[in-house]
C-alpha positions as CSV (number, residue, x, y, z in Angstrom):
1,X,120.5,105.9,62.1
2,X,119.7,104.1,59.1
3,X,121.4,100.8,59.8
4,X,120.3,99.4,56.3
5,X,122.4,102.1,55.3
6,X,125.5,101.6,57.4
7,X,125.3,97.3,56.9
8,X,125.8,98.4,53.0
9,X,129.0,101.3,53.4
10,X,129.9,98.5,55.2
11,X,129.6,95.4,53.1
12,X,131.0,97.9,50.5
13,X,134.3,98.7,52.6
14,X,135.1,95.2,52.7
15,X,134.6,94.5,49.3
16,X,136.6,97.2,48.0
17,X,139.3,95.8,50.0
18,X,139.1,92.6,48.2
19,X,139.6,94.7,45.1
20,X,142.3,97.1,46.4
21,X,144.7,98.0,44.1
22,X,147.5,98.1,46.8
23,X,148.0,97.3,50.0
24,X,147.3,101.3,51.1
25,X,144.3,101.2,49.8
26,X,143.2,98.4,51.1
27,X,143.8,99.0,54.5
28,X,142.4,102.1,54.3
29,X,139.2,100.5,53.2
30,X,139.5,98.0,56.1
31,X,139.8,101.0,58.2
32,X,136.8,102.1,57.0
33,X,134.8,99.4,57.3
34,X,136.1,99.3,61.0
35,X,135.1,102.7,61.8
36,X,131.7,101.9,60.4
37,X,131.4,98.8,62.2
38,X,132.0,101.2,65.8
39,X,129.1,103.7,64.5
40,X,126.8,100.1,64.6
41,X,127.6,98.6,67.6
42,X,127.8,102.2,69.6
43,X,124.0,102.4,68.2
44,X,123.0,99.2,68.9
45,X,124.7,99.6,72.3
46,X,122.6,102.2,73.0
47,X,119.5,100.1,71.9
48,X,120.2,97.0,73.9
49,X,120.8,94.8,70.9
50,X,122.5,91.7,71.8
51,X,124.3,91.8,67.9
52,X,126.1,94.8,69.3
53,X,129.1,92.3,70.9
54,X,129.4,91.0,67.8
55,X,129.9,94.6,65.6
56,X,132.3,95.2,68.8
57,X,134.5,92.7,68.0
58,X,134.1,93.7,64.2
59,X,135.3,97.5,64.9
60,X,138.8,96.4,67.0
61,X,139.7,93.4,64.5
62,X,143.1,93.6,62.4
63,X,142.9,94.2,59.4
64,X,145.5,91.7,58.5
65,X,143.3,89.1,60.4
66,X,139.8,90.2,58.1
67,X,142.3,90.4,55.4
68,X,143.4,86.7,55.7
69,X,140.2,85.6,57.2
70,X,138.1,87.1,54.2
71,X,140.5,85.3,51.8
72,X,140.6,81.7,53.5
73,X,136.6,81.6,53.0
74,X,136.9,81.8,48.9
């Protein structure tokens, strides 16, 4: 796995939720950017990484929280 890769689709998810055009779409790109999040901490599980609690956590957040959490650090 290219996790490079998979740090960008994610960084990308998120931000096209900042720009969603409606609410759909911007959970869908939350959900998104969730499911990429499991694909990185299942690898890094399998490595040992110690980040791999923290992309945990990233994968089963709400999107309402990252929603509202994304907007109170602007």
């Amino acid at each position: 796995m290219d996790l490079n890769h998979q740090y960008a689709q994610h960084q990308r998810a998120l931000m096209g939720a900042e720009c969603a055009a409606n609410d759909d779409d911007r959970l869908a790109k939350l959900v998104k950017a969730s499911r990429i999040a499991g694909r990185i901490s299942e690898f890094q599980h399998g490595l040992g990484a110690a980040a791999a609690c923290a992309w945990s956590k990233a994968q089963f957040a709400n999107p309402a929280t990252l929603a509202t959490g994304f907007e109170a650090t602007q």
